[in-house]
C-alpha positions as semicolon CSV with decimal commas, in nm:
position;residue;x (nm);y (nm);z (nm)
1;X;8,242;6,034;-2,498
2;X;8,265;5,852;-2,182
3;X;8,586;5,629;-2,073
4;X;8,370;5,347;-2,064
5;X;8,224;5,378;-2,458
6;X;8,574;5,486;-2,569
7;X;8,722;5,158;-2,428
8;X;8,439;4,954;-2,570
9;X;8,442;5,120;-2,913
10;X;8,826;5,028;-2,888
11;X;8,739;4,678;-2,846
12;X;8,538;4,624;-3,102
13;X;8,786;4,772;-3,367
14;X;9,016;4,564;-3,269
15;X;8,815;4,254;-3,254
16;X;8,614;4,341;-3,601
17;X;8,988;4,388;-3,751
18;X;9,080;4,059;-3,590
19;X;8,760;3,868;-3,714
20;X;8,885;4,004;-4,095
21;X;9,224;3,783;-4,055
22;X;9,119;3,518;-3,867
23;X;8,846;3,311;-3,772
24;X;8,653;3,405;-3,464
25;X;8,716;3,070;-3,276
26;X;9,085;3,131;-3,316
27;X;9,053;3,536;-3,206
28;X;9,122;3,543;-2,789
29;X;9,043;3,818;-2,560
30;X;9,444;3,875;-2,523
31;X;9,485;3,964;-2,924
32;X;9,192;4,179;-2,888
33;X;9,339;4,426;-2,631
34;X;9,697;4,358;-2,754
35;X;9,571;4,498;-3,064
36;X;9,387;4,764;-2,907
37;X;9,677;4,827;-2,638
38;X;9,417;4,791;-2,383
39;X;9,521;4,572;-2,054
40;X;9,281;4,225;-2,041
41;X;9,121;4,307;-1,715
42;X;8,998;4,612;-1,874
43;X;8,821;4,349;-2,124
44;X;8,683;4,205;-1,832
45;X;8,556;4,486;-1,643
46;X;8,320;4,596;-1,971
47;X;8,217;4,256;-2,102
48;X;8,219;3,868;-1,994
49;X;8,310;3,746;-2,313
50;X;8,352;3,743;-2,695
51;X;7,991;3,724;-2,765
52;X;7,927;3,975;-2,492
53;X;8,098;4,178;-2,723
54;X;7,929;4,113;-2,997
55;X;7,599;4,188;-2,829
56;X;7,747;4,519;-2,778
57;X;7,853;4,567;-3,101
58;X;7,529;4,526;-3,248
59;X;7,323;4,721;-2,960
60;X;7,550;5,018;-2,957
61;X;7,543;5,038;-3,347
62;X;7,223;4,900;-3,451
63;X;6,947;4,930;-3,145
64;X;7,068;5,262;-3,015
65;X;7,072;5,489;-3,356
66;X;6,735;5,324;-3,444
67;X;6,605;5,451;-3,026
68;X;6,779;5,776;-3,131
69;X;6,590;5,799;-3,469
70;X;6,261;5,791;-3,268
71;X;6,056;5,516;-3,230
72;X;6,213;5,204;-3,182
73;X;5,862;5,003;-3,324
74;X;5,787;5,207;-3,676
75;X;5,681;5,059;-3,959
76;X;6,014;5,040;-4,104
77;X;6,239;4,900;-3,827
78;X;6,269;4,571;-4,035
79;X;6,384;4,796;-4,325
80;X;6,671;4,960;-4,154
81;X;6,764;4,641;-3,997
82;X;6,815;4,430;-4,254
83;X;6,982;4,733;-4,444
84;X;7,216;4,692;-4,132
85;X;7,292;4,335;-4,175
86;X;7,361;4,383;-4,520
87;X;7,606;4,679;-4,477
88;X;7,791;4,475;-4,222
89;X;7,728;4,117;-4,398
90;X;8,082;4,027;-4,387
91;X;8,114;4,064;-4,001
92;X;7,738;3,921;-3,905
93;X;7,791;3,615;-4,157
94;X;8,142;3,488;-3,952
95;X;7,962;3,573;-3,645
96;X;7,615;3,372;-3,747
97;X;7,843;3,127;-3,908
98;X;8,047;3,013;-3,559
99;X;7,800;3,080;-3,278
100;X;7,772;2,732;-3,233
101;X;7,605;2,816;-2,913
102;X;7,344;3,067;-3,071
103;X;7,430;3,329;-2,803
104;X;7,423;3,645;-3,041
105;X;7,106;3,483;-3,214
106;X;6,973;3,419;-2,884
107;X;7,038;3,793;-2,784
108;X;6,906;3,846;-3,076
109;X;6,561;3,732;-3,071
110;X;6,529;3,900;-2,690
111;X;6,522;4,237;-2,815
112;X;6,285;4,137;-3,124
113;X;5,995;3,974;-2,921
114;X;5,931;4,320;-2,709
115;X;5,925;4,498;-3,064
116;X;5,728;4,243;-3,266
117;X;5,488;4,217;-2,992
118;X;5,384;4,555;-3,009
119;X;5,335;4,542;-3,363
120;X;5,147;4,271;-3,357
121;X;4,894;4,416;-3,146
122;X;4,877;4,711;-3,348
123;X;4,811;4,521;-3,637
124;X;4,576;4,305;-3,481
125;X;4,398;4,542;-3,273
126;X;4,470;4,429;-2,927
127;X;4,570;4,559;-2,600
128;X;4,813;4,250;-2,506
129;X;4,990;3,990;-2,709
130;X;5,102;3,669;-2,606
131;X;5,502;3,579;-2,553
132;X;5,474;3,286;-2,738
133;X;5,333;3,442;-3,065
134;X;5,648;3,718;-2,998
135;X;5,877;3,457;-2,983
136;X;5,723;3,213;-3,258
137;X;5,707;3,568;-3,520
138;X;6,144;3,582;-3,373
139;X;6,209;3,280;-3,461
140;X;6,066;3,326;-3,795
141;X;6,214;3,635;-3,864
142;X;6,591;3,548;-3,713
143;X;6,523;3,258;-3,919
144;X;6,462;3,399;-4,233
145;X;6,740;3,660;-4,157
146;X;7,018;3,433;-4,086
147;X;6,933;3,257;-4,414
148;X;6,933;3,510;-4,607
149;X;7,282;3,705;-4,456
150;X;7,442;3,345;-4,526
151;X;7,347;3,318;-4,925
152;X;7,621;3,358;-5,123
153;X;7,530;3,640;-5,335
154;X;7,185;3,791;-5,089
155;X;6,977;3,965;-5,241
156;X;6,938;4,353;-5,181
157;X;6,786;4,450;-4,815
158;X;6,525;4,607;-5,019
159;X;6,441;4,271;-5,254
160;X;6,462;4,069;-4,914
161;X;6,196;4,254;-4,698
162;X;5,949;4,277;-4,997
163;X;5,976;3,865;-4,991
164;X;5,930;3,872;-4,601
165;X;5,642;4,116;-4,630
166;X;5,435;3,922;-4,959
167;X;5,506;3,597;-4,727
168;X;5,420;3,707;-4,427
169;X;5,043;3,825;-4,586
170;X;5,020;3,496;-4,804
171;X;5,032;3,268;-4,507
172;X;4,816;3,521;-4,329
173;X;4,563;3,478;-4,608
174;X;4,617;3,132;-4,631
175;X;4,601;3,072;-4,254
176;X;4,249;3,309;-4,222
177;X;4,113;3,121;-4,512
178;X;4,136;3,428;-4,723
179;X;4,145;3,438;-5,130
180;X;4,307;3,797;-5,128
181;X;4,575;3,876;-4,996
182;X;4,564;4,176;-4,787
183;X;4,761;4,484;-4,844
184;X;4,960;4,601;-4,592
């Protein structure tokens, strides 16, 4: 493992052990590589901020075993991601809970409107999909998502993308004009 992805890994111990005591607001980069025995320009050097680190912590856990799994578009990428979420809950409901500026949902919904764009125009049939249908489907979906992870008592990963998948083809069908709902 490279300096660079031990330091980072280091990091984000520390600062998920740090976000179990204390609210993140209240968390600074110094108690992060105090804890971590790391100096704070080495903070610097990998990431700008907090939420940088964050973003990091979800790509490096999340995006990259899903690119190392194969294809990063299959049919079940919404499957193992909000299995994700819901094995990490605790962490992604403080983070979703103070990003006051939306910067990890914003980061968020960049890497989703690449993905959902290509599977919309497999599922439509079309060579090119429009950003703003991406984005519109992201917002949805981060939505839905961040609702969901902030329930008290969420339901199952499983229980959760049936409900996205029956209303997703509902207001398809009800949208096209449709009596029957199509089966995906």
């Amino acid at each position: 493992m490279a300096n660079s992805v031990i330091t980072k890994t280091a990091l984000a111990k520390a600062f998920k052990e740090l976000i179990n005591e204390k609210p993140f607001s209240k968390i600074s980069v110094g108690e992060i590589t105090e804890k971590c025995r790391i100096n704070r320009k080495s903070f610097y050097y990998h990431f700008n901020d907090k939420y940088d680190l964050i973003n990091w912590i979800f790509d490096s856990e999340f995006i990259e075993k899903v690119k190392k799994q194969g294809e990063y578009l299959r049919y079940d990428f919404i499957d193992d991601m909000c299995r994700y979420f819901y094995e990490n809950k605790d962490f992604y409901r403080k983070i979703i809970k103070t990003d006051e500026s939306g910067l990890f949902l914003e980061h968020f919904r960049q890497l989703m409107i690449p993905a959902l764009k290509e599977k919309m125009c497999k599922v439509m049939g079309k060579t090119d999909m429009s950003d703003l249908y991406a984005g519109m489907s992201a917002d949805i979906l981060i939505c839905s998502i961040r609702r969901w992870l902030l329930e008290k008592n969420c339901p199952e990963p499983e229980k959760f993308v049936a409900f996205l998948k029956e209303s997703a083809l509902r207001a398809a069908a009800f949208i096209s004009g449709e009596n029957e709902i199509v089966k995906s």
